[in-house]
One Martini backbone bead per residue (centre of mass of N, CA, C, O) as a GRO file, in nm:
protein
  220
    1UNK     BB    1   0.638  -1.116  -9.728
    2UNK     BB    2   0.907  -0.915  -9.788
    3UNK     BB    3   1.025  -0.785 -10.051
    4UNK     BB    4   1.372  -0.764 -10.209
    5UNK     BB    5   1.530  -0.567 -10.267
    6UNK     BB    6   1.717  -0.483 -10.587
    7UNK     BB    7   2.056  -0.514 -10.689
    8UNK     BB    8   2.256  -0.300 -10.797
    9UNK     BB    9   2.485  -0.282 -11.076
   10UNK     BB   10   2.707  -0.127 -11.153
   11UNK     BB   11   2.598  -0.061 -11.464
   12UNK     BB   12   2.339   0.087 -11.340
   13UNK     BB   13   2.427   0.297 -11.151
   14UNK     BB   14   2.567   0.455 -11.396
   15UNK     BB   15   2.327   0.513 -11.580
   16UNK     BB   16   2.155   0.651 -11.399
   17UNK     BB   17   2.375   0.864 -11.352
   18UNK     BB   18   2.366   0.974 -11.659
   19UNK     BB   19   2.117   0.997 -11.684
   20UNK     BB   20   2.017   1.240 -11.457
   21UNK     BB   21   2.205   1.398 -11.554
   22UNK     BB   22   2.136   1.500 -11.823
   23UNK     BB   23   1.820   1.621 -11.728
   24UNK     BB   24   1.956   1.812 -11.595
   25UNK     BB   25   2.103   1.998 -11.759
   26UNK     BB   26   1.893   2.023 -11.965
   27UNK     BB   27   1.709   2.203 -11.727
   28UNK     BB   28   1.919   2.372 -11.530
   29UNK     BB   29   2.210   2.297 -11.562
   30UNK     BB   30   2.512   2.260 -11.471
   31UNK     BB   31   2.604   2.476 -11.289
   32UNK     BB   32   2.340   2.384 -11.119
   33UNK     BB   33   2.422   2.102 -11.090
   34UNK     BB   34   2.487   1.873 -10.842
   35UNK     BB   35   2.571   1.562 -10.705
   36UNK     BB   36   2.321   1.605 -10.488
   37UNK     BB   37   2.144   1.582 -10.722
   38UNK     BB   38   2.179   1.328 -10.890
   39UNK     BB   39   2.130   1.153 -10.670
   40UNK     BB   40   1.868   1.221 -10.575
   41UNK     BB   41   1.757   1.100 -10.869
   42UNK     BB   42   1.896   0.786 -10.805
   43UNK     BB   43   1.874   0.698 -10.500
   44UNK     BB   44   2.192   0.789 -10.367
   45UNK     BB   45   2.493   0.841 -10.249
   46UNK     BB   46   2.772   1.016 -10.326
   47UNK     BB   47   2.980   0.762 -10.315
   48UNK     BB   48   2.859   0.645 -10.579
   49UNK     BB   49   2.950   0.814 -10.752
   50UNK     BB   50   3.300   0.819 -10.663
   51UNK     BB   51   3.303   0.512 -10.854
   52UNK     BB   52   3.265   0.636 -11.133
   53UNK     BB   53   3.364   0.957 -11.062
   54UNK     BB   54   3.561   1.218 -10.994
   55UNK     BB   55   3.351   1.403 -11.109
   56UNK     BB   56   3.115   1.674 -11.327
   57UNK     BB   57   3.263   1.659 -11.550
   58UNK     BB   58   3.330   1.334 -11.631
   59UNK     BB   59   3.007   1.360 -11.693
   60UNK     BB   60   3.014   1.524 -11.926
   61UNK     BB   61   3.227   1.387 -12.103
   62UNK     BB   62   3.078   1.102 -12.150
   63UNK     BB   63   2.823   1.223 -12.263
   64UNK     BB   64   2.929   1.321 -12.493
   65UNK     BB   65   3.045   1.067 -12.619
   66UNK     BB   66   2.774   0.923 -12.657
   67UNK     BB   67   2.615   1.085 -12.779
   68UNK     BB   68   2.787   1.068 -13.053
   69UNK     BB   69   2.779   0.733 -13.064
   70UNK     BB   70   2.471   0.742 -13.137
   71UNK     BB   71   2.516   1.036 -13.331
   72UNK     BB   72   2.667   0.954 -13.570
   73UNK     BB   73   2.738   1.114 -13.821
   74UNK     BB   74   2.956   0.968 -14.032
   75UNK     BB   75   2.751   0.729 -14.044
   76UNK     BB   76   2.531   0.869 -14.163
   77UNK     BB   77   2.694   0.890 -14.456
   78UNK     BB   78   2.869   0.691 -14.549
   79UNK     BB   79   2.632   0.503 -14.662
   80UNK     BB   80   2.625   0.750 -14.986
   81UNK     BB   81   2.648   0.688 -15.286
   82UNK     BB   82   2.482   0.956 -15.408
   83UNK     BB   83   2.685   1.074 -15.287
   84UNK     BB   84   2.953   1.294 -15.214
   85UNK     BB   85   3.254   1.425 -15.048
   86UNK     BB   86   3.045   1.717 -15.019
   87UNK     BB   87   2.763   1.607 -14.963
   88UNK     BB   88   2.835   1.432 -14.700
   89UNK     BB   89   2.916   1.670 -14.528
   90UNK     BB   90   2.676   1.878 -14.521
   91UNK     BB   91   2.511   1.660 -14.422
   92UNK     BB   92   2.676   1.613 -14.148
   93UNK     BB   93   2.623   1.893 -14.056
   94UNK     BB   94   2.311   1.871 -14.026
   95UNK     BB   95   2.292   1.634 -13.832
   96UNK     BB   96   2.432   1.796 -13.645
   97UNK     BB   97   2.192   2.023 -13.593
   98UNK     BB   98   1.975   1.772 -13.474
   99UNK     BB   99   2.137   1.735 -13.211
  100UNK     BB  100   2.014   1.939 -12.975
  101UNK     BB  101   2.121   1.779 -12.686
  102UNK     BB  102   2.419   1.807 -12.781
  103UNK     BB  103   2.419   2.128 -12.823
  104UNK     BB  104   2.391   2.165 -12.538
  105UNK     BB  105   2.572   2.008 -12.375
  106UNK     BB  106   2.824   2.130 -12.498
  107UNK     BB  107   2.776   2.422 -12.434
  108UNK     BB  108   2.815   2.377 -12.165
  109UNK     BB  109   3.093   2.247 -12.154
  110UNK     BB  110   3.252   2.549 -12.203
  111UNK     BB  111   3.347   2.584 -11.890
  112UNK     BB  112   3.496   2.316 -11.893
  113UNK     BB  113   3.769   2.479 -12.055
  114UNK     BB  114   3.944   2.646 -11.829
  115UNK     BB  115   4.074   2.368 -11.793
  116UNK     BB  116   4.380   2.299 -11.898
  117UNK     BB  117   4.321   2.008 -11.901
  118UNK     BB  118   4.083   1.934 -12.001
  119UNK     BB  119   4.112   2.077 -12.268
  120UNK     BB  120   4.340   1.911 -12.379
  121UNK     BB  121   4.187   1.616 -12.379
  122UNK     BB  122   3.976   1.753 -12.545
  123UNK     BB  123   4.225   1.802 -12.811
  124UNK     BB  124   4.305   1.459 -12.767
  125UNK     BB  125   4.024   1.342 -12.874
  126UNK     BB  126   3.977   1.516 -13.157
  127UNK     BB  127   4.215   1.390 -13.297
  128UNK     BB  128   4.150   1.097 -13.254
  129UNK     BB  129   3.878   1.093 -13.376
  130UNK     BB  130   3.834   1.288 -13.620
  131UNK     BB  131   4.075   1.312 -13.810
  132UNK     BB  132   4.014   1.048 -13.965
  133UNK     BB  133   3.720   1.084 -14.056
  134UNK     BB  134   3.780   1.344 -14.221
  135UNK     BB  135   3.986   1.242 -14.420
  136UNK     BB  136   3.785   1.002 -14.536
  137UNK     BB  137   3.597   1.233 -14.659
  138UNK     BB  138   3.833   1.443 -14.812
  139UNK     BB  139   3.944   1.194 -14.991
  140UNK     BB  140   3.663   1.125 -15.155
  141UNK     BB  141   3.617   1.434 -15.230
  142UNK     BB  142   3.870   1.430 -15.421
  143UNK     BB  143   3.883   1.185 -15.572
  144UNK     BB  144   3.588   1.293 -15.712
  145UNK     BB  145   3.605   1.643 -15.732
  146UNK     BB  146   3.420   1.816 -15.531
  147UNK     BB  147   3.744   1.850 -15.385
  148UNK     BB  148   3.994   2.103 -15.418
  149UNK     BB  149   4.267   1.963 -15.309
  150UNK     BB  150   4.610   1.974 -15.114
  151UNK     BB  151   4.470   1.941 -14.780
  152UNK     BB  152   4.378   1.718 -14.610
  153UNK     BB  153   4.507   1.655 -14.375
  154UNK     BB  154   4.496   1.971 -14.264
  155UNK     BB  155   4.167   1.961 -14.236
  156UNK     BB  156   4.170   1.728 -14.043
  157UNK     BB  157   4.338   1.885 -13.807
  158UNK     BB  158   4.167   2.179 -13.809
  159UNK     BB  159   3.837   2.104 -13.769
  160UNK     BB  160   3.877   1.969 -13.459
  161UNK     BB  161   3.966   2.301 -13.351
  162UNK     BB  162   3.786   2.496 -13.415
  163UNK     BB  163   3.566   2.488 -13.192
  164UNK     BB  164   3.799   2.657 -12.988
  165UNK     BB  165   3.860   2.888 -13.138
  166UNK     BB  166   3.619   3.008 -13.041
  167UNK     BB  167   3.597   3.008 -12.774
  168UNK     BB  168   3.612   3.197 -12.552
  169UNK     BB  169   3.733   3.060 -12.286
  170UNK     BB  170   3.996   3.018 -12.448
  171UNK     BB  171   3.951   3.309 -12.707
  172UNK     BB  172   3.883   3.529 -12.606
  173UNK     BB  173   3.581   3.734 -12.713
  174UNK     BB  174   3.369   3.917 -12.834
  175UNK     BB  175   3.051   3.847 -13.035
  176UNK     BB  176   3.170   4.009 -13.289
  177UNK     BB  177   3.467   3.846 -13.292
  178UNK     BB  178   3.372   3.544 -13.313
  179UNK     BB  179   3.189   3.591 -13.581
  180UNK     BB  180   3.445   3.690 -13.757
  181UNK     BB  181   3.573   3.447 -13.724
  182UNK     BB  182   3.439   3.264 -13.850
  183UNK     BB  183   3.394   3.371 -14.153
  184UNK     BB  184   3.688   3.358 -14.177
  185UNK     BB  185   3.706   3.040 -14.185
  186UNK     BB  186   3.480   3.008 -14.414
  187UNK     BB  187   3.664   3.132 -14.627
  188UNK     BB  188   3.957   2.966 -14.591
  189UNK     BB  189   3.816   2.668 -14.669
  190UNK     BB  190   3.703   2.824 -14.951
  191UNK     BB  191   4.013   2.827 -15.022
  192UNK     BB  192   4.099   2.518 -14.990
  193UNK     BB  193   3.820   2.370 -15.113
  194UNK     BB  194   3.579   2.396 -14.854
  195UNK     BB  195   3.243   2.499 -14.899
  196UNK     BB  196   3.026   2.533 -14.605
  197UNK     BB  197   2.884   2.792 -14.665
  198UNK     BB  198   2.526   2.851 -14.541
  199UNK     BB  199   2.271   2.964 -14.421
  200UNK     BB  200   2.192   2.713 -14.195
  201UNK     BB  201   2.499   2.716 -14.084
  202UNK     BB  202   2.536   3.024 -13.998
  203UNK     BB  203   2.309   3.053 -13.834
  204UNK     BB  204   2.375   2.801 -13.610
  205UNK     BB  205   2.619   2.892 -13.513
  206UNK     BB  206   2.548   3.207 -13.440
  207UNK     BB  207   2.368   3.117 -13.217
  208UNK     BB  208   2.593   2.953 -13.053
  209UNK     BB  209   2.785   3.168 -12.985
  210UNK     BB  210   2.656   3.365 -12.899
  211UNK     BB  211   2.556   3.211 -12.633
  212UNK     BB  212   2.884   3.124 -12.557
  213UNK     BB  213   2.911   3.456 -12.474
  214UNK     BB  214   2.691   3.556 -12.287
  215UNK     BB  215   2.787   3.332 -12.085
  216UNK     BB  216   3.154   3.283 -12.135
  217UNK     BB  217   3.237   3.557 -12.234
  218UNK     BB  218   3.400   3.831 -12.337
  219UNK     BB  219   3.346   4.197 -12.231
  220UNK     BB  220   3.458   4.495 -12.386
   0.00000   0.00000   0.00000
């Protein structure tokens, strides 16, 4: 007697098509794979994909937002007693220099934030996610003396969204324009009390920049 095929739950069926979209973005790139790449390596037909993405965007942001809740730099801060406001901050932007292949998986999602309404969506996802970590690094930096700052609120709401100004996608710029609006942001930040740029942290943005303007700025 043959054994009867095994029925996947929706709960399966989702998470096979976000492992399976990941492994081909991470390998063909986003641009080119297609919902019936993803389907068929997962081994469904494509209606089941549009059963839980409307989308191969929101496949794209679900993956971005599990990825950061999985290897959340801001936790991995928390609990060090050892270091201050600033030393916490530090340490992780480092954390985030070492996930790969999320630093992968955002870069490419620079192109689809050319679209209006996902750039808000995820301009308002920034806002309401981050803007709270950034305030309580940045009020315990003030606190301990770290950082020397009165604007931590200010500075909660706008470094949430540097990284939308840096992208040519969203504010046109050529490679070298790219790179100058950087370091102009990192004079602002210690101009403001926020010390952030050092060797290892201005190298890794600064091939990131380089990246997603070859990719997808404007060349002028």
């Amino acid at each position: 007697m043959m054994a009867r095929p095994v029925k996947k739950t929706p709960e399966q069926w989702k998470e096979e098509i976000l492992s399976a979209a990941k492994k081909l973005f991470l390998s063909k790139g986003y641009e080119e794979t297609s919902v019936s790449d993803i389907m068929e390596a997962v081994g469904g037909a494509k209606g089941m994909f549009y059963r839980f993405f409307p989308t191969k965007e929101a496949v794209m942001h679900t993956l971005g937002d599990r990825m950061f809740l999985e290897n959340n730099p801001f936790e991995a801060v928390r609990n060090c007693p050892n270091l201050n406001g600033l030393q916490k901050i530090q340490k992780l932007l480092a954390v985030d220099r070492s996930d790969t292949e999320r630093e992968e998986i955002n870069t490419q999602a620079v192109s689809i934030l050319k679209d209006p309404r996902i750039l808000a969506a995820a301009v308002e996802a920034n806002r309401r996610i981050l803007t709270p970590l950034w305030f309580e690094l940045l009020e315990e930096g003030r606190m301990d003396g770290s950082i020397r700052t009165e604007y931590t609120w200010e500075l909660s709401e706008l470094l949430p969204l540097i990284n939308f100004w840096l992208m040519p996608s969203v504010f046109p710029a050529t490679n070298e324009q790219t790179l100058h609006k950087y370091r102009f942001l990192m004079k602002v930040l210690a101009a403001l009390g926020l010390p952030l740029l050092d060797e290892a942290s201005a190298a890794r943005t600064e091939n990131i920049l380089k990246k997603i303007t070859s990719d997808g700025g404007e060349q002028t």
